[in-house]
SELO-440607 format. One line per 10 residues: their letters; for each residue z, x, y of N, C-alpha, C. Coordinates in steps of 0.1 Angstrom, whole numbers, m for minus. Atoms other than C-alpha are relative to their C-alpha. Layout:
! SELO-440607
a = Z/X/Y/Z/X/Y/Z/X/Y; ...
//
This chain:
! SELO-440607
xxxxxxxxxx = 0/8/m12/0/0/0/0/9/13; m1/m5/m8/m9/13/32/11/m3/8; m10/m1/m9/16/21/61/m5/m12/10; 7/11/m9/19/m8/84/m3/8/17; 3/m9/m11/6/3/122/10/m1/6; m7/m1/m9/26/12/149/0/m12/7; m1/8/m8/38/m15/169/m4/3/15; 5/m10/m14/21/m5/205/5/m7/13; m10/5/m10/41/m11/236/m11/m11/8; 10/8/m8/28/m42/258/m6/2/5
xxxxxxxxxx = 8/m3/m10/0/m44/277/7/m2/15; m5/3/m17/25/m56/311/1/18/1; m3/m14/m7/29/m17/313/m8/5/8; 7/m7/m15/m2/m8/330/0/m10/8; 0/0/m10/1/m32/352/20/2/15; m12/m2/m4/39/m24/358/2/14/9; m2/m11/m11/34/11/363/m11/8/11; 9/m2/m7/15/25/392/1/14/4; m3/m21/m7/11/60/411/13/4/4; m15/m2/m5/43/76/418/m4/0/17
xxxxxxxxxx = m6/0/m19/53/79/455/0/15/2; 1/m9/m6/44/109/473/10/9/8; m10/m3/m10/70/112/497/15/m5/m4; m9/0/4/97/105/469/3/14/0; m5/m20/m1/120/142/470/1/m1/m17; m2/m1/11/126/134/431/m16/10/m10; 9/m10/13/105/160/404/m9/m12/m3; 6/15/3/74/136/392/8/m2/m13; m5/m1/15/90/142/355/11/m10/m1; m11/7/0/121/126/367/m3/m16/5
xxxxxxxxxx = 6/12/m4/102/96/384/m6/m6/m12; 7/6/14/84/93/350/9/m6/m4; m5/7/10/114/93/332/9/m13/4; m10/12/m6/133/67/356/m5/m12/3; 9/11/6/103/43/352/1/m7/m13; 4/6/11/101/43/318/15/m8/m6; m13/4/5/142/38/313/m1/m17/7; m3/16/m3/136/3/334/m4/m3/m5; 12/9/9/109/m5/315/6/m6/m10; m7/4/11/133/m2/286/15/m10/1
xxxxxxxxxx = m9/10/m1/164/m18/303/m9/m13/4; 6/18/0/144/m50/314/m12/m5/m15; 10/10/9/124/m55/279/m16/4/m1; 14/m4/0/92/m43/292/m4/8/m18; m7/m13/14/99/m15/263/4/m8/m7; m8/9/7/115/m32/235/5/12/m12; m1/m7/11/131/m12/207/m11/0/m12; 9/m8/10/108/7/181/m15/m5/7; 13/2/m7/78/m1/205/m8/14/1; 7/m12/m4/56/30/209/m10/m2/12
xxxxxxxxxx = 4/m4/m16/47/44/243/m20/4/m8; 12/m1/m3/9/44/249/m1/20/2; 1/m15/2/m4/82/242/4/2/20; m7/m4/m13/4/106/270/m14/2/8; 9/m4/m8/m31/111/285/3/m16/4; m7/12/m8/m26/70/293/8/0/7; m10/4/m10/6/74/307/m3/8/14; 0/m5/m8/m5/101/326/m10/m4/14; 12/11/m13/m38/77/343/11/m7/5; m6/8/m4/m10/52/347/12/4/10
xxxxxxxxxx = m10/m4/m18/14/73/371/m8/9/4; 8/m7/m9/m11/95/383/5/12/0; m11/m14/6/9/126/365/m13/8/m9; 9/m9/8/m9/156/347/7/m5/m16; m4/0/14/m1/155/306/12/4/1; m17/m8/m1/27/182/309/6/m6/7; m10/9/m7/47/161/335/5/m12/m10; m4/13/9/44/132/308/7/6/m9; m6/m1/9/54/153/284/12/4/0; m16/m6/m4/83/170/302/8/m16/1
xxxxxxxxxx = m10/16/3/97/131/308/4/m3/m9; m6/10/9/94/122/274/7/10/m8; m5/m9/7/108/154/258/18/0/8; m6/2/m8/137/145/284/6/m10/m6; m5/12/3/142/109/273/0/1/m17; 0/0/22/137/121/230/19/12/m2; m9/m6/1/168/147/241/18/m9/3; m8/6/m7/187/122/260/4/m17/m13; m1/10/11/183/96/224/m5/m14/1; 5/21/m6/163/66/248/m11/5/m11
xxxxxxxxxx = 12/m1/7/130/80/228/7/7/m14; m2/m12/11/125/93/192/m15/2/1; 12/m6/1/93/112/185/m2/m2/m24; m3/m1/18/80/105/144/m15/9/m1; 9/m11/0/58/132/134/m13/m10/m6; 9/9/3/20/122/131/m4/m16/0; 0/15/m4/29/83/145/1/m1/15; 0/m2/m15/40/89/181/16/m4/5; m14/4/m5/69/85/205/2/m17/0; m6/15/m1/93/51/203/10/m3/9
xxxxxxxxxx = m17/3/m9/120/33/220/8/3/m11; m11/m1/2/150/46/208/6/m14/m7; m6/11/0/163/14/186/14/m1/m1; m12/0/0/198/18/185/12/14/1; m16/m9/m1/232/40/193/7/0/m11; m12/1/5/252/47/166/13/4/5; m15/m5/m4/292/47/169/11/0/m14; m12/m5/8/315/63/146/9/m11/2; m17/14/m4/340/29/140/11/11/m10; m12/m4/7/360/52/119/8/12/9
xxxxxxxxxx = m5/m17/m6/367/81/144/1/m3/15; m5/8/m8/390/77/174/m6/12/13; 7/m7/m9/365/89/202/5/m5/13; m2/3/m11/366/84/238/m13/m4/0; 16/m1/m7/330/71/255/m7/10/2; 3/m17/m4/329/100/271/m5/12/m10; 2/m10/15/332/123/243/m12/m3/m11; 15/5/8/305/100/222/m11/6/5; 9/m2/m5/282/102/248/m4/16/5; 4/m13/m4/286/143/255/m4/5/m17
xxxxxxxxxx = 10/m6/11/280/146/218/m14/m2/m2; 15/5/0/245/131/224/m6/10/9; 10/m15/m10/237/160/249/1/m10/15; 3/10/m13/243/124/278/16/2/9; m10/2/m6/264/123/305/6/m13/6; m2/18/0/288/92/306/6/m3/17; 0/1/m16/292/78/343/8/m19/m3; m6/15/3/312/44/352/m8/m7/16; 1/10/m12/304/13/376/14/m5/1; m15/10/m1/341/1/387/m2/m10/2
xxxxxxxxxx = m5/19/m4/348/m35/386/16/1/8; m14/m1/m1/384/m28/392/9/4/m1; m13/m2/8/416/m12/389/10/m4/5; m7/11/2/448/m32/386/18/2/m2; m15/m3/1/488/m26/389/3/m15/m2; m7/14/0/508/m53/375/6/5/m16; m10/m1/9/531/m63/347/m10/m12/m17; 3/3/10/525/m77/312/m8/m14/m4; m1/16/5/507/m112/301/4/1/m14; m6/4/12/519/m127/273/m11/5/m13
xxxxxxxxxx = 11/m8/11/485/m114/249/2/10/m1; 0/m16/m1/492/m79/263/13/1/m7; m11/m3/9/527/m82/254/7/m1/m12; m4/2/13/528/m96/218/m10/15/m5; 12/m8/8/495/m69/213/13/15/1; m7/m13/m3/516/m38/226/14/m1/0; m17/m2/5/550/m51/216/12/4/14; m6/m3/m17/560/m44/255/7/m15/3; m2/8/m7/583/m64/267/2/m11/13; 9/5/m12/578/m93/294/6/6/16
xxxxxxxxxx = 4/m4/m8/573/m79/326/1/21/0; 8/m11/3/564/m44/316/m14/m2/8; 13/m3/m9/540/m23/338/m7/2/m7; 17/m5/9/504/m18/330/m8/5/10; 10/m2/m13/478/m5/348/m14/m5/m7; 16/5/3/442/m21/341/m10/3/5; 16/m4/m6/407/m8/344/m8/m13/m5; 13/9/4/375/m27/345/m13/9/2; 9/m3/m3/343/m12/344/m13/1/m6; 8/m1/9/309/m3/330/m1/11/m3
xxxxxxxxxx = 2/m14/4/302/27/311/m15/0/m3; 13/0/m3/269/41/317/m2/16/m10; 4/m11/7/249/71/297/m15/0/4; 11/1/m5/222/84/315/m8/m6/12; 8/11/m12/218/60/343/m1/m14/m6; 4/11/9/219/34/313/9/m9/m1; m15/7/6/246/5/311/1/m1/m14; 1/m3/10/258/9/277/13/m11/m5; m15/6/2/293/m7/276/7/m7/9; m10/13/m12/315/m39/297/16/4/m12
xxxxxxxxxx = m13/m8/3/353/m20/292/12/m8/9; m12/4/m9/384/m37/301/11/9/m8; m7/m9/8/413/m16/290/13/m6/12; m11/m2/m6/448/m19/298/15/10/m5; m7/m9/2/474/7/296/17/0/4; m13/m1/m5/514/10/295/m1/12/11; m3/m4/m10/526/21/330/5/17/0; m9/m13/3/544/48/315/m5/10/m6; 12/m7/5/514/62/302/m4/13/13; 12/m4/m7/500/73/334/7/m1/16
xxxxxxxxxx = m9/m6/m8/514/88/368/m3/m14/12; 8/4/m7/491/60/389/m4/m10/m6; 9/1/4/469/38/387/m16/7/5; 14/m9/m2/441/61/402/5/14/m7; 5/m15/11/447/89/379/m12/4/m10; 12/m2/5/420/80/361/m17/1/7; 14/m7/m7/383/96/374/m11/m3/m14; 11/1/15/358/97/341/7/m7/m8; m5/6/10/377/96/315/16/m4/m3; m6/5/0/405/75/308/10/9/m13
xxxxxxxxxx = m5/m9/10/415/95/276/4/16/7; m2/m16/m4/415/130/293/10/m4/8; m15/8/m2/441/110/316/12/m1/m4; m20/m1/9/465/105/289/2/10/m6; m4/m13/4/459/136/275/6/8/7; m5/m8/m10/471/152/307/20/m2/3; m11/6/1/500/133/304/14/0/m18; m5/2/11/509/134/265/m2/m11/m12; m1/13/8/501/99/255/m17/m5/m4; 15/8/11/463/100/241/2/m6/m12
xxxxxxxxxx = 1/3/12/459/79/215/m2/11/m14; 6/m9/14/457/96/179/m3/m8/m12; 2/9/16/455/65/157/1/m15/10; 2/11/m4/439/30/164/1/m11/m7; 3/14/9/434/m7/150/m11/m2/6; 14/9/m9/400/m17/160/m5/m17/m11; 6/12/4/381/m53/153/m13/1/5; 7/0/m5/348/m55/154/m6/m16/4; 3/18/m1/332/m93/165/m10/3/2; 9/5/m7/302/m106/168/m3/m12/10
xxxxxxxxxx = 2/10/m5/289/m128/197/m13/3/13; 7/m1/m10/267/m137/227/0/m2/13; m10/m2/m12/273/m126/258/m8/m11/8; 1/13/m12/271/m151/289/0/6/10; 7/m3/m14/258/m148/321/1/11/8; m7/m14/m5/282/m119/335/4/7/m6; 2/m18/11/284/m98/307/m14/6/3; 12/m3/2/246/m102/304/m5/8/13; 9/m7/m7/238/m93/339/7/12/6; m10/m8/m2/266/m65/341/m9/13/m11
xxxxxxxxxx = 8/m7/13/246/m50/307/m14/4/1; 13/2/1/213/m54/319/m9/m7/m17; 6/6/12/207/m81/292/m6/m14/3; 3/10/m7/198/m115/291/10/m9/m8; m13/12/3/228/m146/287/m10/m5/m10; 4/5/13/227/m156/252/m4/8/m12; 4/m5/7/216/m125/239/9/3/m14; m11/0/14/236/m110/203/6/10/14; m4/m12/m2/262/m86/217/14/0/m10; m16/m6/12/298/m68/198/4/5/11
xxxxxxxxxx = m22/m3/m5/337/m70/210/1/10/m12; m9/m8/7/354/m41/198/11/m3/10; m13/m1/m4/391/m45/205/9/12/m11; m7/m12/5/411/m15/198/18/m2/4; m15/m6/m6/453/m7/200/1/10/m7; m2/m6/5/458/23/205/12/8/0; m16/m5/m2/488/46/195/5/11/5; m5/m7/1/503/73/205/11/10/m8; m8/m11/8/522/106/189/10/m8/m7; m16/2/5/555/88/186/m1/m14/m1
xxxxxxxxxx = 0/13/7/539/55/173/0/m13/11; 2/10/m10/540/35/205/m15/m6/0; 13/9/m6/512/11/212/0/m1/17; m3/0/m12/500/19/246/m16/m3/7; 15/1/m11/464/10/250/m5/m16/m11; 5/7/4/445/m19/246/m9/m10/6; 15/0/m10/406/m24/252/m6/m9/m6; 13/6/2/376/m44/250/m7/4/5; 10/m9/m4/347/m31/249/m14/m13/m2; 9/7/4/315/m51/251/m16/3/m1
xxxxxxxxxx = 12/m10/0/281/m38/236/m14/m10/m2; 10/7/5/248/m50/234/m3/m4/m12; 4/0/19/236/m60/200/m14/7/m1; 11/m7/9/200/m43/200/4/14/5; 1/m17/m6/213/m8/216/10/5/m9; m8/m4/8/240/m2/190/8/m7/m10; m5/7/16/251/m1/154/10/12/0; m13/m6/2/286/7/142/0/4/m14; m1/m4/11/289/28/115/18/9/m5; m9/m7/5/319/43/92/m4/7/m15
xxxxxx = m1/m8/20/324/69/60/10/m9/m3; m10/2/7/342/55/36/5/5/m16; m3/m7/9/357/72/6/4/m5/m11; m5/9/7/368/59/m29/19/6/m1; m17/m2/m2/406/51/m27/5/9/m15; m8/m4/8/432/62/m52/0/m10/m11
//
């Protein structure tokens, strides 16, 4: 049985993409690749779609070859493209994430070679609700401090993060800058052992347009508590992911 063909990215691309801009200060390479990543956050692109060869793309921004090829060797290091030998470059269909291994974002995303960046929604001084406090075993009016934000890779939204943290964790609530974990490690109280859940569902209007998705799409709740050295429960997040940009994976071993 022969191999089925490549699926070939839409036709809306040439009329999407046009000549770059002259009097942009950005590299053309980097305009290529900051085209093609909307393309892929709005859909234009779709997962496992294959990019139109590079002498095309190159008529369609008005780029030499090498510039195309510096973009997409940019976006195959960065994990938005893969390259399959003798078929051509693709969208990137999905993120894996270690569910068994107690990472930070941050840390995920610098093992990809990406650097992880946040959008703030909020950060939050106050004392316990009643969820927070049966989850974390804190008694009622216990401090917390609460983040909200998006976690980005690449320029990409990747993750809608609410997290909340015992007070006593953390000197502030602006102590934390990137990473929330390097925070409590500064302090003593990084997590070393979690409970996670994973859920499926579909996100609604302000996840979706926080995500760059569309309301109704699939996305995955992970809720985590996490512990610290001396057994305390002192964090406890939600995270909310797309469903076509990532799959959760674990090892598992045979027991005793």
């Amino acid at each position: 049985m022969s191999e089925a063909a490549p699926k070939h990215a839409p036709s809306p691309l040439a009329e999407r993409f046009t000549q770059l801009e002259e009097d942009n200060r950005q590299p053309l390479y980097r305009q290529v690749q900051n085209l093609l990543r909307e393309a892929i956050n709005d859909r234009t692109l779709k997962p496992d779609d294959v990019l139109p060869p590079e002498r095309e793309l190159a008529a369609m921004f008005g780029v030499s070859r090498i510039t195309v090829r510096k973009a997409i060797e940019g976006l195959v290091n960065e994990d938005v493209l893969d390259t399959r030998q003798g078929s051509g470059t693709y969208v990137r269909s999905k993120v894996e994430k270690n569910f068994a291994k107690l990472n930070s974002f941050s840390e995920e995303m610098a093992a990809r070679g990406l650097e992880a960046d946040s959008i703030w929604l909020g950060r939050y001084d106050g004392t316990v609700t009643p969820e927070e406090a049966m989850t974390l075993r804190a008694s009622p009016g216990t401090r917390v401090y609460r983040f909200h934000r998006v976690r980005l890779a690449g320029g990409t939204p990747m993750a809608l993060e609410k997290v909340t943290i015992l007070g006593q964790c953390l000197p502030s609530v602006d102590a934390v800058d990137r990473s929330l974990y390097a925070a409590l490690k500064k302090t003593g109280h990084r997590p070393v052992r979690a409970l996670q859940r994973l859920s499926a569902l579909l996100l609604n209007g302000k996840q979706a347009e926080l995500l760059g998705a569309r309301e109704g799409d699939a996305g995955l709740l992970v809720e985590r508590v996490g512990f610290n050295r001396d057994g305390t429960a002192i964090e406890f997040s939600q995270s909310w992911y797309r469903g076509d940009t990532y799959d959760f994976v674990a090892e598992l071993s045979l027991g005793d």
